[in-house]
MARROPA-992111 format. One record per residue (C-alpha): residue in one letter; x, y, z. Coordinates in nm, 2 decimals. Layout:
! residues N
aa|X|Y|Z
A|X|Y|Z
...
! end
This chain:
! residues 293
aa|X|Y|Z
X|0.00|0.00|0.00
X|0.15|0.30|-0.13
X|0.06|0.57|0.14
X|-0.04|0.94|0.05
X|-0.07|1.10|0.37
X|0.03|0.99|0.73
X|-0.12|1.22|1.00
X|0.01|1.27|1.32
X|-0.21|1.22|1.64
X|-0.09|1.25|2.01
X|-0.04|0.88|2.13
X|-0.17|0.99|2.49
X|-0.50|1.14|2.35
X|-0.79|0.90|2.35
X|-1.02|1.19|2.21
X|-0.77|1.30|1.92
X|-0.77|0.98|1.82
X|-1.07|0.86|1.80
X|-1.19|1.14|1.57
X|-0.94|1.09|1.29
X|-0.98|0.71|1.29
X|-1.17|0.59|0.99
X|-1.10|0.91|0.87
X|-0.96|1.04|0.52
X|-0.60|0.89|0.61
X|-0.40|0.63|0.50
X|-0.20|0.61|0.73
X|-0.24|0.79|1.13
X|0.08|0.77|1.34
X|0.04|0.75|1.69
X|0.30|0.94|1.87
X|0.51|0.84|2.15
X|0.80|1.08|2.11
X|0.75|1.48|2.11
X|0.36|1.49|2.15
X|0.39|1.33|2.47
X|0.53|1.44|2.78
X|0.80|1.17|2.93
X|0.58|1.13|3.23
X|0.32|1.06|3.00
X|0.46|0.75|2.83
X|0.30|0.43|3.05
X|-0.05|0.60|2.98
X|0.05|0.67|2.63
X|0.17|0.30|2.54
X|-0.10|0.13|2.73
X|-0.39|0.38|2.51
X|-0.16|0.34|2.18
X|-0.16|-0.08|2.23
X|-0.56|-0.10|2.32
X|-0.62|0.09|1.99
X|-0.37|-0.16|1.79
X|-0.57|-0.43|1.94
X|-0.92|-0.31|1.89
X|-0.86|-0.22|1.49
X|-0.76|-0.49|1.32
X|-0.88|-0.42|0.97
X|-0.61|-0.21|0.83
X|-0.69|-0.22|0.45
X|-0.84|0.11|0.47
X|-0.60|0.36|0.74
X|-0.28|0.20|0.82
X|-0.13|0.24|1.22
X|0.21|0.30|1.24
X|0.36|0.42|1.60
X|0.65|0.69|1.62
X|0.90|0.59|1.90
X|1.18|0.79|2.10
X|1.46|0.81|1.95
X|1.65|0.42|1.96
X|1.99|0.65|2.16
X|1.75|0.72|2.44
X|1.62|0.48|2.72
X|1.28|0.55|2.58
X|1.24|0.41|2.28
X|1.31|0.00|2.39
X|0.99|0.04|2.66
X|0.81|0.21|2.35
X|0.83|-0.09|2.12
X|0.80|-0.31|2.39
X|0.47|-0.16|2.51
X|0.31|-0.15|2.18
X|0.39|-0.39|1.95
X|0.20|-0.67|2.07
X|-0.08|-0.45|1.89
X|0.15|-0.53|1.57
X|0.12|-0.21|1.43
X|0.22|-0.16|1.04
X|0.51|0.03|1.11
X|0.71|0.25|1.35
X|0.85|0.58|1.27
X|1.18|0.61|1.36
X|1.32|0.93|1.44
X|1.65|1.15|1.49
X|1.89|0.84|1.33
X|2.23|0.94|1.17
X|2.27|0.67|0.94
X|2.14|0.31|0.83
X|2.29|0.17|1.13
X|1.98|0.27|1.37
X|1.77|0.09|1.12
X|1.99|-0.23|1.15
X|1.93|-0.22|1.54
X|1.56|-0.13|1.52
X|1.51|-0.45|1.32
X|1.65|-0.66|1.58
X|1.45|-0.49|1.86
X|1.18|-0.57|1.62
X|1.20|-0.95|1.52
X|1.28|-1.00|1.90
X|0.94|-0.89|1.96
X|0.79|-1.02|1.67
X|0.86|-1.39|1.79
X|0.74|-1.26|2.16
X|0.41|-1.16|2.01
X|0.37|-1.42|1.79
X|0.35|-1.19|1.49
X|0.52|-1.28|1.15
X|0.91|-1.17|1.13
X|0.97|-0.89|0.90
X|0.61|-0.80|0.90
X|0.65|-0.44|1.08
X|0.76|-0.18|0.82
X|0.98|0.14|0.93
X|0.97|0.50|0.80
X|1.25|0.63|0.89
X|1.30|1.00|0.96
X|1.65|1.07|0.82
X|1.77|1.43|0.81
X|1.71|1.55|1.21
X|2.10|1.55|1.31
X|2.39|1.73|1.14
X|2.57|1.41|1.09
X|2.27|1.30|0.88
X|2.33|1.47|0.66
X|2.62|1.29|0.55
X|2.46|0.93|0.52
X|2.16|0.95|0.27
X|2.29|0.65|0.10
X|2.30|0.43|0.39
X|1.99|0.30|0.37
X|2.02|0.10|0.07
X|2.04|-0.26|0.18
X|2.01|-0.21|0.50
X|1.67|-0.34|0.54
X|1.43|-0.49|0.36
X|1.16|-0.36|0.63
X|1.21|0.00|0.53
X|0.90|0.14|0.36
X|1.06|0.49|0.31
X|1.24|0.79|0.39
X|1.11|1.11|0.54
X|1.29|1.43|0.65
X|1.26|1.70|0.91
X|1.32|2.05|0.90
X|1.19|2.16|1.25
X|1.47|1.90|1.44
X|1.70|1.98|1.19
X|1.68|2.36|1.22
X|1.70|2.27|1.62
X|2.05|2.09|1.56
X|2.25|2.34|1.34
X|2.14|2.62|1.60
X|1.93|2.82|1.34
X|1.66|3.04|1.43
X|1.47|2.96|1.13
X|1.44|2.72|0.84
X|1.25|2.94|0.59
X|1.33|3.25|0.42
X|1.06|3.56|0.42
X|0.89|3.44|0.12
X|0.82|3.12|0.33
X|1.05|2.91|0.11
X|1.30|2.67|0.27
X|1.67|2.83|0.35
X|1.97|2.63|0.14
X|2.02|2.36|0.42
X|1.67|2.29|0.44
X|1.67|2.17|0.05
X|1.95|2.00|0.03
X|1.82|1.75|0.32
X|1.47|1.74|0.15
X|1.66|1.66|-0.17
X|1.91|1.44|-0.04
X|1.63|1.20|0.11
X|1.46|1.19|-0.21
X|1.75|1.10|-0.33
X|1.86|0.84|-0.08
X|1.50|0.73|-0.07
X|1.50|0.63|-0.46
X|1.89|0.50|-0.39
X|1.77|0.28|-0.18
X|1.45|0.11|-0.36
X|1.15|0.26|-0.09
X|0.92|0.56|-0.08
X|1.00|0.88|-0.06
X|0.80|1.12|0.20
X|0.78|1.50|0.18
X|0.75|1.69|0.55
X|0.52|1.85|0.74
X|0.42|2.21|0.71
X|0.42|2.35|1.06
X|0.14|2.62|0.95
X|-0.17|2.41|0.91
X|-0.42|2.66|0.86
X|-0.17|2.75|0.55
X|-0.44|2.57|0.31
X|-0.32|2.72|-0.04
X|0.06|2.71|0.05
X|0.01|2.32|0.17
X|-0.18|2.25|-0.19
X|0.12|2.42|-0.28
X|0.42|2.25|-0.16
X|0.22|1.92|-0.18
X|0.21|1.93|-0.56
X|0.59|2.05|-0.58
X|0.66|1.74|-0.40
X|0.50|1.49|-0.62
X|0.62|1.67|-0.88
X|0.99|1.65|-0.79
X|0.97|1.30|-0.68
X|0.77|1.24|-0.36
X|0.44|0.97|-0.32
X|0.32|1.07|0.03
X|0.37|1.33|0.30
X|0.34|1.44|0.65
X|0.00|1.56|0.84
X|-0.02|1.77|1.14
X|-0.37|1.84|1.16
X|-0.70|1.66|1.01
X|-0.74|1.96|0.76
X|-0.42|1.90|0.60
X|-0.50|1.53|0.51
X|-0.78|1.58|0.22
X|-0.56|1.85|0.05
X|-0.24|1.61|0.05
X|-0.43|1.30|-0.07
X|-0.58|1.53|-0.38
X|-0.20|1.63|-0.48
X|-0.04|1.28|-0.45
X|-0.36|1.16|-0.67
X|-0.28|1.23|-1.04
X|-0.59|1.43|-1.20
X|-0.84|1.32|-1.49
X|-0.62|1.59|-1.69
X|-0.31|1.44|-1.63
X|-0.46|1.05|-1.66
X|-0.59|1.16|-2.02
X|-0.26|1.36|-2.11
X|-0.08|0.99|-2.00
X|-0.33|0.76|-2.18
X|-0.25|1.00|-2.48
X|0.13|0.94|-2.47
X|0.11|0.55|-2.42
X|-0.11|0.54|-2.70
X|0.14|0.72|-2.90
X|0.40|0.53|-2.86
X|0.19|0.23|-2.91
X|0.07|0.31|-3.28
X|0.48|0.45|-3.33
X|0.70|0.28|-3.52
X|0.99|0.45|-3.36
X|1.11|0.51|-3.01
X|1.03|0.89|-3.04
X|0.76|1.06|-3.13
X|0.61|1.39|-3.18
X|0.27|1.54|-2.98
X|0.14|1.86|-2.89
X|0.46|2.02|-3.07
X|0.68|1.87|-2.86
X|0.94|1.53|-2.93
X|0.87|1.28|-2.68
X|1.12|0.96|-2.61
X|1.16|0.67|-2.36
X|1.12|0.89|-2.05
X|0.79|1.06|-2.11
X|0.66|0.72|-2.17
X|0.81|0.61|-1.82
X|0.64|0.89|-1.68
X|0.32|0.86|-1.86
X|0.26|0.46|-1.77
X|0.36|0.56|-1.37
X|0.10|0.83|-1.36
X|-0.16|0.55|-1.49
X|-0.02|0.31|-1.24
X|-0.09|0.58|-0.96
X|-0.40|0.67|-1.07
X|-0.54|0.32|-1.05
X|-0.36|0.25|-0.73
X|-0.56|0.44|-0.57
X|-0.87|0.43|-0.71
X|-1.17|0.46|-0.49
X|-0.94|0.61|-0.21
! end
């Protein structure tokens, strides 16, 4: 299941919950690191695992849980507290390199056999540009697991750990640092064979600028991003969704090329070649993937 939006939801936060489950997301990722206060955790775990337990039927919303960070004495007593819920995935945050993801999967068959759950079944989305020394390791990831759905990045931590003061220029656009780490993971995310997911924007009552940034993203490379609120999630899915325009622009090139007797050929005033028909049968692909979604 290729996921277009995963939204955020405060694991400790039975009401919060409740009202985006069912809802317009693919995917709802209940949050055990920043949302919740430390002192918060046992409650947080315990309400995380009952709603693992009591929804099953994931073929509509996927549940993934975000953990601490796997360098902090959090993050063991995270897994450990939710995954006999078996969730689809855990988010992992504030790694430096493919490593973390090599010691998350043994954490994670460990508890896979406790629970009786099928090894290599739990998927990770690793959040890979919140330390400097990220930075530096896009490429890691490729072969180190073959439970890594995709990559993600983060401005916000990011911005934290070089000491800036911002992460966006006046015009609201990201500062140079900022997208190089949004295009290194897209790069590191297609390096390494799994999905690439854009980031959050902080501002969610920012409608137009999300639509925005959102259709840059697919554009560029990206199948999913980040949620912070419930209003963001039907504006993300509709950008990561090709249009009818653009699925009747596609079925045009395909059967183009299909009635050519050549491996170019010429429509709309323009000379088309092996890569438009790429990107013409991948838009088609989308666009039937999720169909009825």
């Amino acid at each position: 299941m290729t996921i277009r939006s995963f939204l955020f939801v405060p694991g400790d936060s039975e009401r919060k919950i409740a009202k985006v489950t069912g809802g317009p997301a693919d995917a709802l990722i209940l949050d055990l690191e920043d949302a919740v206060a430390q002192e918060r955790l046992p409650t947080a775990r315990a309400m995380v695992c009952e709603h693992l337990k009591a929804h099953p039927d994931r073929s509509r919303q996927q549940l993934w849980v975000r953990v601490n960070p796997l360098d902090t004495k959090l993050s063991l007593p995270d897994l450990a507290g939710v995954m006999a819920g078996a969730p689809d995935g855990i988010v992992l945050p504030k790694t430096d390199d493919g490593s973390a993801v090599v010691k998350l999967c043994h954490y994670l068959s460990a508890l896979e056999a406790r629970e009786g759950i099928e090894i290599g079944r739990t998927q990770i989305l690793v959040v890979a540009t919140e330390t400097a020394k990220s930075l530096f390791h896009l490429d890691s990831y490729a072969g180190s697991s073959p439970r890594i759905y995709g990559l993600t990045w983060g401005a916000e931590d990011l911005a934290a750990a070089l000491f800036a003061t911002t992460n966006r220029t006046p015009d609201g656009e990201y500062e140079g640092p900022y997208k190089l780490a949004r295009t290194l993971c897209l790069a590191g995310a297609r390096a390494a064979g799994v999905e690439p997911v854009d980031t959050l924007l902080a501002n969610f009552r920012d409608t137009p600028g999300l639509e925005a940034e959102a259709l840059q993203a697919r554009k560029v490379g990206f199948t999913g991003k980040i949620a912070i609120h419930p209003d963001q999630v039907e504006p993300i899915n509709r950008a990561f969704t090709p249009d009818e325009a653009e699925v009747a622009y596609a079925k045009r090139v395909v059967e183009a090329f299909a009635n050519a007797t050549t491996g170019t050929v010429g429509m709309d005033g323009k000379m088309l070649d092996m890569p438009h028909l790429k990107q013409a049968r991948h838009v088609l692909a989308t666009a039937e993937k999720f169909a009825g979604r």
